[in-house]
N, C-alpha and C positions, 0 to 999 in steps of 0.2 A: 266604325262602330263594331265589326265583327271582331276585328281584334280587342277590342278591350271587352268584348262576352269572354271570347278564349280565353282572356286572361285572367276574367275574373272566374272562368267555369275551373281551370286548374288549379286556381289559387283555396276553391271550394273543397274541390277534390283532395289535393295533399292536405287541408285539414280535417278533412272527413277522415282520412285514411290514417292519419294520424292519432285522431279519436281512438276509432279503432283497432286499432294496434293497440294503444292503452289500456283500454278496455279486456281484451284477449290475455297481455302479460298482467293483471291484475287477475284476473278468472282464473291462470294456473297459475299462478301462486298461490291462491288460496286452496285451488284442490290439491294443491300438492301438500302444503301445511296438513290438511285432511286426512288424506293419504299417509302421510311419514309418521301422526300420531298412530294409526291403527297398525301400522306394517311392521314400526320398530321394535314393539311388544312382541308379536306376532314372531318376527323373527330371532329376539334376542333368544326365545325359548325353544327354536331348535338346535340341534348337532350342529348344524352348519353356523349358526349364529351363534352359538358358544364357543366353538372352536377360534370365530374371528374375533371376536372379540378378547379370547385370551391370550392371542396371538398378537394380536391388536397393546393390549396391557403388559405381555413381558410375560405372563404366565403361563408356564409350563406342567400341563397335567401329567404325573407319574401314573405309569399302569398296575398291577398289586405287586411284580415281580421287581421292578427298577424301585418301587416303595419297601421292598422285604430284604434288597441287598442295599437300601440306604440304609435303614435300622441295622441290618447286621456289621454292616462298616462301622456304627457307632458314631455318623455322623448328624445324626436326627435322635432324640431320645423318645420314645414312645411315654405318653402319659397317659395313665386308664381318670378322668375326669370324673368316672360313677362313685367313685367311695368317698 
């Protein structure tokens, strides 16, 4: 008889534990979902999160001076848009 408590007492336990484990990867996934909506805004609008993500895209920001000898190579043509 004590053997079969043991075995029903473990058999209680791994699904208890089981529960719970499920429970736990359910709870951070949703605060992570949470989480990743508030942070990704947050970060896309700094320095650091512009840079990666331009980096990220392929795009390459010019400084004013690499922008002033593209125009004078005559490789980019400047268009004034206001008139």
């Amino acid at each position: 008889m004590n053997t079969i408590s043991t075995i029903l007492y473990v058999i209680v336990m791994i699904v208890t534990a089981i529960f719970v484990l499920g429970i736990f990867v359910q709870s951070n996934n949703e605060m992570w979902k949470n989480f990743k909506k508030d942070y990704t805004p947050w970060f896309r609008n700094t320095k650091v999160g512009m840079w990666y993500y331009n980096r990220k895209n392929g795009v390459k920001i010019l400084s004013d001076r690499e922008y002033d000898n593209i125009l004078k190579s005559g490789k980019v043509i400047y268009i004034d848009m206001e008139d």
